[in-house]
C-alpha positions as CSV (number, residue, x, y, z in Angstrom):
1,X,24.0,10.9,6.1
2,X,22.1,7.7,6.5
3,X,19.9,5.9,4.0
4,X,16.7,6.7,3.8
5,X,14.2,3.9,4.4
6,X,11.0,3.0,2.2
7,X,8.6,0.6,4.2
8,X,6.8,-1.3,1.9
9,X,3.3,-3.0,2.4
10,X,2.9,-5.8,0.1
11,X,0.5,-8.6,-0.5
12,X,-3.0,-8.9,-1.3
13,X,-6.0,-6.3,-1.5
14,X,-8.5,-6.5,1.5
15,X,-5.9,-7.2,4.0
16,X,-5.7,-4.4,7.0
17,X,-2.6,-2.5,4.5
18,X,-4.5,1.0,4.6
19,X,-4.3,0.9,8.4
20,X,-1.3,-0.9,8.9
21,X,0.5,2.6,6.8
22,X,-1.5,4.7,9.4
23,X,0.2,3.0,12.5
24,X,3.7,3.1,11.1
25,X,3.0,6.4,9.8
26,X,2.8,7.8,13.7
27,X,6.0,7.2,14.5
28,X,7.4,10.9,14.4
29,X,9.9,11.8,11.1
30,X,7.6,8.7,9.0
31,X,5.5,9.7,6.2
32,X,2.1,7.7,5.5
33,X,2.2,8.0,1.7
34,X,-0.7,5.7,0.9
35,X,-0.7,3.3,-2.4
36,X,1.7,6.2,-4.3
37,X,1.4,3.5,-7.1
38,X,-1.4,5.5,-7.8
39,X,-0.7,9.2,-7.3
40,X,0.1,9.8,-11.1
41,X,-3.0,8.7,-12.4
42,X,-5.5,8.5,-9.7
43,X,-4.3,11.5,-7.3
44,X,-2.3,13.9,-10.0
45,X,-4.4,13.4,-13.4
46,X,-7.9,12.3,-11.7
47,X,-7.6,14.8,-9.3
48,X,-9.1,12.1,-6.7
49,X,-9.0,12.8,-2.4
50,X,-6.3,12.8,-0.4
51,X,-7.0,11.8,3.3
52,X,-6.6,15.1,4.6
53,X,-10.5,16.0,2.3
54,X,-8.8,17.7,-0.4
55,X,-8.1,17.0,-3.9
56,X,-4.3,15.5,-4.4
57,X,-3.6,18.4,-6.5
58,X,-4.8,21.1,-4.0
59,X,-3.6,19.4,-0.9
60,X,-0.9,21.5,1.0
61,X,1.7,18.7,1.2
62,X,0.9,16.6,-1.7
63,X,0.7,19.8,-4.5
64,X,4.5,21.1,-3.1
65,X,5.5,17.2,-4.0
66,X,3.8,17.5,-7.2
67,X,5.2,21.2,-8.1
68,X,9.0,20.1,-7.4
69,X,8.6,16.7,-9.0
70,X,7.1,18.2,-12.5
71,X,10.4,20.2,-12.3
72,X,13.2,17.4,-12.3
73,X,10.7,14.7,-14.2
74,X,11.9,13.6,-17.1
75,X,8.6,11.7,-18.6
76,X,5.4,13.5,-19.1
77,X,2.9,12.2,-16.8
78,X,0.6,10.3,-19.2
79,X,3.9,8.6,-20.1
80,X,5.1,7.9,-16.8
81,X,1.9,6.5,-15.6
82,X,1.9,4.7,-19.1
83,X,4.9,2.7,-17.9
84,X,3.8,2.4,-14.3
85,X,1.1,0.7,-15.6
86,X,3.3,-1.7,-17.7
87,X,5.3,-2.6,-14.8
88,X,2.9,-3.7,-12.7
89,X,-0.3,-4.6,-14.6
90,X,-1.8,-8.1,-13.4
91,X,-0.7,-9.4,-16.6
92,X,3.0,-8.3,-16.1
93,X,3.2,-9.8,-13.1
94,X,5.3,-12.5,-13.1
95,X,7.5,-10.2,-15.9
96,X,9.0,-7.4,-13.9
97,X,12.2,-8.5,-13.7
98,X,12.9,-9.1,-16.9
99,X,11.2,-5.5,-18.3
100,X,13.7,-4.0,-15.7
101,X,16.5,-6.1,-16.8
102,X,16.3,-4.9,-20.5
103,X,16.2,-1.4,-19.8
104,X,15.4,0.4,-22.5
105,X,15.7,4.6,-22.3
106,X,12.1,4.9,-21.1
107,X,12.5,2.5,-18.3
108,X,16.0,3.9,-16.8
109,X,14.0,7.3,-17.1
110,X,10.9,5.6,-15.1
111,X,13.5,4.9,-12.8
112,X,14.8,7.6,-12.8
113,X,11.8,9.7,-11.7
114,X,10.7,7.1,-9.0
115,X,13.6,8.2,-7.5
116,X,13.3,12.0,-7.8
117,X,9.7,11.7,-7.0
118,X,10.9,9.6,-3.6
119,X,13.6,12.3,-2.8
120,X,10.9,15.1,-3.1
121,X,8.5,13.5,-0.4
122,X,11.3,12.6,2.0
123,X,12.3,16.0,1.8
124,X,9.2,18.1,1.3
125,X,7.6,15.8,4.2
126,X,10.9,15.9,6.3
127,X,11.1,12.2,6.7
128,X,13.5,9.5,6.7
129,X,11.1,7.3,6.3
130,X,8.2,6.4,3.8
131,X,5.5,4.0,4.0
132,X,4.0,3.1,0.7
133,X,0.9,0.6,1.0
134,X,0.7,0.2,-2.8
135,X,1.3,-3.7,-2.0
136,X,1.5,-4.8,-5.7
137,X,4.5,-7.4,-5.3
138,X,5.8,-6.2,-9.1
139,X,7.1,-2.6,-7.5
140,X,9.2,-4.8,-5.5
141,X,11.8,-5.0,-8.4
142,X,11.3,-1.3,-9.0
143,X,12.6,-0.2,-5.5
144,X,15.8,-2.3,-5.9
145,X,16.9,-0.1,-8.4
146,X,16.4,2.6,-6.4
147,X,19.3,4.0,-3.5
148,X,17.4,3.3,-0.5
149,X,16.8,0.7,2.2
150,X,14.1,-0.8,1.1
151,X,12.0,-3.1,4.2
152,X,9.6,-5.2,2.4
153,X,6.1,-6.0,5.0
154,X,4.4,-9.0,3.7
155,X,0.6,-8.8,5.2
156,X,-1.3,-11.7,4.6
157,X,-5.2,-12.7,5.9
158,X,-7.3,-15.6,5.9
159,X,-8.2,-16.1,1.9
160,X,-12.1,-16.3,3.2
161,X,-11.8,-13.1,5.0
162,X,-10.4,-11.7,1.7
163,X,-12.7,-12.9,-0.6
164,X,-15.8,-12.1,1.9
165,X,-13.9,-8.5,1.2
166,X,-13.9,-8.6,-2.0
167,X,-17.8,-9.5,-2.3
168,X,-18.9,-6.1,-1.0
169,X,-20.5,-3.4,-3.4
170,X,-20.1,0.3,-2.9
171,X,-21.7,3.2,-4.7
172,X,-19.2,5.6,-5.8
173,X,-19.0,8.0,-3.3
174,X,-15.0,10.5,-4.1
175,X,-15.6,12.0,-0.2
176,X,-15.9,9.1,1.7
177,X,-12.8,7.5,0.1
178,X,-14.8,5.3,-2.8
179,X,-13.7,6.4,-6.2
180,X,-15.8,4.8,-8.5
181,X,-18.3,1.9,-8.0
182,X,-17.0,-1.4,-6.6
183,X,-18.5,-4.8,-7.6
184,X,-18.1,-8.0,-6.0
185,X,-15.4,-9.8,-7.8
186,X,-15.2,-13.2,-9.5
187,X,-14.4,-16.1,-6.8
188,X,-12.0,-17.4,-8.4
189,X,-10.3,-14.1,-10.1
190,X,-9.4,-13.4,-5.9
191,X,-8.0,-16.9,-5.3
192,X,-5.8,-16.6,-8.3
193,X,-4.7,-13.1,-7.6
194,X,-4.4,-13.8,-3.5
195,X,-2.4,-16.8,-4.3
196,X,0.1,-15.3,-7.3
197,X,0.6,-11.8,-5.6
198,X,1.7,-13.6,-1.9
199,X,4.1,-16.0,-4.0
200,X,5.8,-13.3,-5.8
201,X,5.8,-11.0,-2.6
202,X,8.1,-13.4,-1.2
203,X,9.8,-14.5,-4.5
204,X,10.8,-10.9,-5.2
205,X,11.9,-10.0,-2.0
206,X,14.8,-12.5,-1.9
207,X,17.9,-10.4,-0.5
208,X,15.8,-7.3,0.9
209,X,14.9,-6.8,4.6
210,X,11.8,-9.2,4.5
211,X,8.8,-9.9,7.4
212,X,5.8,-11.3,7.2
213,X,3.1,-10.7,9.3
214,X,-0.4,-11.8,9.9
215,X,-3.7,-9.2,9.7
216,X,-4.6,-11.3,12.5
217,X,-1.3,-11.1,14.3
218,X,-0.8,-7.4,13.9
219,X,-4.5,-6.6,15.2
220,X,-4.2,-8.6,18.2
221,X,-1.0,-7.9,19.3
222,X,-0.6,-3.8,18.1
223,X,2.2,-3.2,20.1
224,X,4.7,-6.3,19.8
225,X,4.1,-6.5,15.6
226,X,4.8,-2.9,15.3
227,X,8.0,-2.9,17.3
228,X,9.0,-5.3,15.5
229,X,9.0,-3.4,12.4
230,X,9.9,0.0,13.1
231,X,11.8,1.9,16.1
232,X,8.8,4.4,17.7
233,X,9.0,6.9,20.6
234,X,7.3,6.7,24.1
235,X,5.0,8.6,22.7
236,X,3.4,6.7,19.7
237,X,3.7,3.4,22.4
238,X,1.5,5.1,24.9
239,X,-0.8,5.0,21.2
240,X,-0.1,1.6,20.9
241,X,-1.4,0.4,24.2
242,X,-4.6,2.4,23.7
243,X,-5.0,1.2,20.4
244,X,-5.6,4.7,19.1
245,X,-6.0,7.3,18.8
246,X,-4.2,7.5,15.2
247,X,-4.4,9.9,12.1
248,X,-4.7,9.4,8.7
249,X,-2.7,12.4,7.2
250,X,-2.1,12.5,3.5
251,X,-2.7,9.5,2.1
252,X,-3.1,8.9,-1.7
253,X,-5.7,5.9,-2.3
254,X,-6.5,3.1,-0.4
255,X,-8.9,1.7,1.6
256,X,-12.0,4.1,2.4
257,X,-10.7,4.5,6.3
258,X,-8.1,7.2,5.0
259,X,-10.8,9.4,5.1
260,X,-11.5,9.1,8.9
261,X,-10.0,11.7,11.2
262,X,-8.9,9.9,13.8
263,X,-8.9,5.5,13.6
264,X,-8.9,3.6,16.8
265,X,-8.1,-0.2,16.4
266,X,-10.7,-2.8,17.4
267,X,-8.8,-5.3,20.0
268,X,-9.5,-8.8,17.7
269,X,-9.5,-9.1,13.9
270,X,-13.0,-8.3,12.1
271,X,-14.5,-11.8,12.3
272,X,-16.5,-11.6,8.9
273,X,-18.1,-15.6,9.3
274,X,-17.7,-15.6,5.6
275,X,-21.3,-13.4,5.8
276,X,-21.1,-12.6,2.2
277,X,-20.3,-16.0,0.6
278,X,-22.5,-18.6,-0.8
279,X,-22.4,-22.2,0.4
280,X,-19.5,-23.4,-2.7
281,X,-17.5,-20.2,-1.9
282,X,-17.8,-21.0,2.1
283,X,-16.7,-24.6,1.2
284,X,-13.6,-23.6,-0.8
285,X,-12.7,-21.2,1.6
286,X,-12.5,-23.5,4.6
287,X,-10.6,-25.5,2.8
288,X,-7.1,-23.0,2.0
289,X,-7.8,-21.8,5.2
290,X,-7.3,-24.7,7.2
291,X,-3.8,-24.4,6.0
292,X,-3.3,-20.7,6.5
């Protein structure tokens, strides 16, 4: 039997990830997972929305998953997001490896239930592929230990179109895919984080199946960046060409177009004109970019 394959979106925040999992989530025998990073604490314990409008833990697909994972877990689930949190906390960042490398008990058992959790969705899904748009470079390490083929997708974007992302506020609003309130982040907080997080996406993916590609790339040529990453039928490249239309499914997390039923992709990238920045922020933003 072949090795299963894990796609894995990594880089920073704001950058086109949540759709990107969509589109490689059509391909026929793919499951889009979402940021399953999350689906301990946010979609299992918080009970927050899948994409299909449910709850996680009354979702059809999601609540089989759960069911059969809670039987071969070895952690409770307050300890195993305890850990997950460990891993890949902002301020573990640049320690994964060497956590992993020491493993203690509790990590082999983290490991251990990454897998089985894994296993459960490629066969309760009946996939041989996942895509997980978690995009926190620190799982990177994680999936190495683990028996599949890992393909590591590192999406980057214009630090200016980030930030002007990350500047937005939102009400808290569970249905539309906005979990709690959102609050324009610190300028310098998202240079830091866009900076670290894209030099240990490629740091950690030494040895591993590795392809970067642009927001701006993928969006303007759909067809040609996602052949490139993934085999798909004549059917899902009739989508392609149209640009749509494609389905959400059950994603856990992510950005707040999950909860659309049906996503068809604008033909250039969202030019944002740095709309939400003040002159400094415009300024600094012009500058990394010309180097993008």
């Amino acid at each position: 039997m072949s090795i299963k394959t894990i796609i894995y979106i990594a880089g920073e925040g704001h950058s086109g990830s949540t759709l990107l999992d969509i589109i490689l989530g059509s391909r026929e025998k793919s499951f889009s997972a979402g940021e399953l990073v999350f689906l301990a604490e946010k979609g299992i314990i918080n009970g927050e929305y899948c994409a299909c409008g449910t709850v996680v833990p009354d979702c059809p697909v999601w609540s089989e998953i759960i069911e059969e994972w809670n039987e071969t877990r070895i952690l409770d689930l307050d300890s195993y997001s305890r850990i997950q949190k460990k891993l890949l906390s902002k301020k573990k960042l640049f320690q994964a490896n060497k956590i992993l490398k020491k493993q203690p008990e509790e990590i082999k058992n983290f490991l251990r239930d990454t897998e089985n959790l894994y296993d459960t969705i490629f066969k309760v899904t009946n996939s041989d592929c996942i895509i997980d748009s978690s995009k926190g470079p620190a799982m990177i390490p994680v999936l190495r230990k683990l028996g599949y083929n890992v393909k590591v997708i590192h999406l980057t974007r214009r630090f200016g179109d980030v930030l002007n992302s990350y500047k937005v506020h939102l009400k808290k609003d569970p249905e539309k895919g906005v979990e709690h309130e959102i609050k324009p982040l610190n300028t310098f907080y998202v240079l830091f984080s866009w900076f670290s997080k894209n030099l240990l996406t490629r740091f950690y993916s030494r040895g591993l199946e590795y392809r970067r590609l642009r927001y701006e790339d993928y969006i303007s040529d759909l067809k040609g960046s996602i052949q490139e990453i993934i085999n798909v039928d004549a059917a899902v490249i009739e989508k392609l060409k149209n640009r749509g239309p494609f389905h959400p499914g059950h994603m856990v997390a992510g950005s707040r177009i999950r909860m659309k039923k049906e996503i068809t992709v604008a033909r250039k990238p969202v030019d944002t004109s740095y709309k939400r920045l003040n002159s400094f922020d415009r300024l600094l933003a012009r500058s990394i970019d010309a180097f993008y």
